[in-house]
TORDO-407693 format. One record per residue (C-alpha): residue number from 0; x, y, z. Coordinates in Angstrom, 1 decimal. Example, Ala and Ser with C-alpha at 12.3 -4.5 7.8 and 13.67 -1.06 7.14 Angstrom:
2
> 0,12.3,-4.5,7.8
> 1,13.7,-1.1,7.1
This chain:
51
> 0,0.0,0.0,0.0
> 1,1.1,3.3,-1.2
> 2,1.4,5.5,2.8
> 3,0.8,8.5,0.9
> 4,-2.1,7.4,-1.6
> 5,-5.4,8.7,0.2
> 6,-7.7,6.3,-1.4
> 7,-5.5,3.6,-0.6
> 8,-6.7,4.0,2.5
> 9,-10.7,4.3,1.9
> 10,-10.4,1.6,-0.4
> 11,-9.1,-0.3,2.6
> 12,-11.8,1.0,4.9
> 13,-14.6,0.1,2.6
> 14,-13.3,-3.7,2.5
> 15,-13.3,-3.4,6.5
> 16,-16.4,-1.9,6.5
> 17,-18.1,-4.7,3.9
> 18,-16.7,-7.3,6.6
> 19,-18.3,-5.3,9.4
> 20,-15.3,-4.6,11.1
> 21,-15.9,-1.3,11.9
> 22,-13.2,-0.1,14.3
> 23,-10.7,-0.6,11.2
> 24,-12.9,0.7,9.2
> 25,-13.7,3.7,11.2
> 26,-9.2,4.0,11.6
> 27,-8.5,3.9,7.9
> 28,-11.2,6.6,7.2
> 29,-9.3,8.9,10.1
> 30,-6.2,8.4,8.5
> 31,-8.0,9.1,5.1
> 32,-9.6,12.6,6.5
> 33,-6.1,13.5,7.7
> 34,-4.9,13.5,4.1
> 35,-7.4,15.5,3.2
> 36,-10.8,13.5,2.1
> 37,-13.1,13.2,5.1
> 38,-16.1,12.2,2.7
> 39,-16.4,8.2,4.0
> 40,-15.1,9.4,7.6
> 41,-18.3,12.0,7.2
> 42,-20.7,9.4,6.5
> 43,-19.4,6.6,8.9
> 44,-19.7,9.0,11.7
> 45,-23.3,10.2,10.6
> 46,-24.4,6.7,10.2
> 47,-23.4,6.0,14.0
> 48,-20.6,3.3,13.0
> 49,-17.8,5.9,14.2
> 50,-17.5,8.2,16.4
């Protein structure tokens, strides 16, 4: 994986996410808002699954 690659990050999420393991999930989409696009970290946290 590619550290500085945002999406490699949501792409991870969203496989973390499909397998319902949502406090990876939830980290990957952090570390994804940090550089810079907060869009699946936005709707994780307004569909309750982060905090």
């Amino acid at each position: 994986m590619q550290p500085d690659y945002v999406h490699s990050y949501i792409y991870r999420g969203n496989y973390y996410f499909e397998q319902r393991n949502y406090e990876l999930a939830c980290r990957d989409y952090q570390i994804a808002c940090t550089k810079g696009d907060c869009k699946a970290s936005k709707f994780a946290k307004e569909k309750k699954f982060c905090q």
